[in-house]
C-alpha positions as CSV (number, residue, x, y, z in Angstrom):
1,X,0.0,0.0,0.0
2,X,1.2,3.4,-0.7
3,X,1.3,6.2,1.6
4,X,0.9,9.9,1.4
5,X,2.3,12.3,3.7
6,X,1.0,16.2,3.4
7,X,3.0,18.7,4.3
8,X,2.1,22.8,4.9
9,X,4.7,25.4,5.0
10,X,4.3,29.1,4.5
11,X,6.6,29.7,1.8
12,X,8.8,31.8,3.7
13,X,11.3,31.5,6.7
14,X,10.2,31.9,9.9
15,X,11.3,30.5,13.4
16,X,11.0,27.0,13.1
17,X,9.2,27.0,9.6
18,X,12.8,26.8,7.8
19,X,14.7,24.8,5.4
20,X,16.8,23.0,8.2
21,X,13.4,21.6,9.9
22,X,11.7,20.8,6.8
23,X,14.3,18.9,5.3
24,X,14.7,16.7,8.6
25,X,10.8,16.6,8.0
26,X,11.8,15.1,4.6
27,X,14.1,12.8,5.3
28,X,12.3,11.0,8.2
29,X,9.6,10.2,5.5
30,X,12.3,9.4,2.9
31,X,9.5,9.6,0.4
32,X,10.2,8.7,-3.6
33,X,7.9,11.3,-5.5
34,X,7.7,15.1,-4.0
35,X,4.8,16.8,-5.6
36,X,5.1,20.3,-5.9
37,X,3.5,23.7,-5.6
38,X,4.6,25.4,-8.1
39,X,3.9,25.8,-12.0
40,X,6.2,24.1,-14.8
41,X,7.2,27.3,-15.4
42,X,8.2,28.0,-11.6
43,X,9.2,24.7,-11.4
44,X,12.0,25.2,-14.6
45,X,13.0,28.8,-12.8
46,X,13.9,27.1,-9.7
47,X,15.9,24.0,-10.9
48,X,16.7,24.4,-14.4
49,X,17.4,28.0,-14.2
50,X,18.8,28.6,-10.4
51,X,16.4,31.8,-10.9
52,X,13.5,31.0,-8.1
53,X,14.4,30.6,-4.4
54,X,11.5,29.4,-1.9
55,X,12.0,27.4,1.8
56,X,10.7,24.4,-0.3
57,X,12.6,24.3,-3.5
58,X,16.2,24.8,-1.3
59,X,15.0,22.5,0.9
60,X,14.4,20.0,-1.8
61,X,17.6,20.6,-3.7
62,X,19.3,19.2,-0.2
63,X,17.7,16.7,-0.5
64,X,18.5,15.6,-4.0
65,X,21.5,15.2,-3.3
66,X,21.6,12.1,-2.0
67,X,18.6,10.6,-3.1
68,X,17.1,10.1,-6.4
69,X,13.6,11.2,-6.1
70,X,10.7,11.8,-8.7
71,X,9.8,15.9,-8.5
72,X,6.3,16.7,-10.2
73,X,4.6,20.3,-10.2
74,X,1.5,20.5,-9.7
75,X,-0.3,24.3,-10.1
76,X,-2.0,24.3,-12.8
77,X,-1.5,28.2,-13.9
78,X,2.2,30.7,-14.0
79,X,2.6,32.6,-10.7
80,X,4.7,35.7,-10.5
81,X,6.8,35.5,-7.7
């Protein structure tokens, strides 16, 4: 059976909301496929291009490093950030 683990953040750094606790978040789960909020074209700024920085997508890219994961965006319309 496959599990699915929802996690909120508030896009932004703030006391304990932070890319340090979310990514031990992440790695307790250890999970294979990280869906997303944020739109194809948000999703190529932040790791094709290097050009979009949120608490999720640096926290994410730590965690890539080690471990081959499946990334998939999922809003459906471009948000200007």
């Amino acid at each position: 059976m496959m599990k699915i683990t929802v996690i909120f953040t508030q896009h932004e750094e703030s006391g304990h909301c932070n890319s340090y606790e979310l990514l031990n978040i992440i790695e307790r789960i250890k999970p294979t496929v990280i869906f997303e909020e944020l739109s194809q074209s948000n999703f190529d700024k932040s790791y094709a291009d290097n050009n979009l920085d949120t608490l999720e997508t640096n926290t994410i890219k730590k965690y890539k490093i080690n471990k081959n994961i499946i990334q998939k965006p999922v809003d459906t319309f471009p948000r200007n950030r």
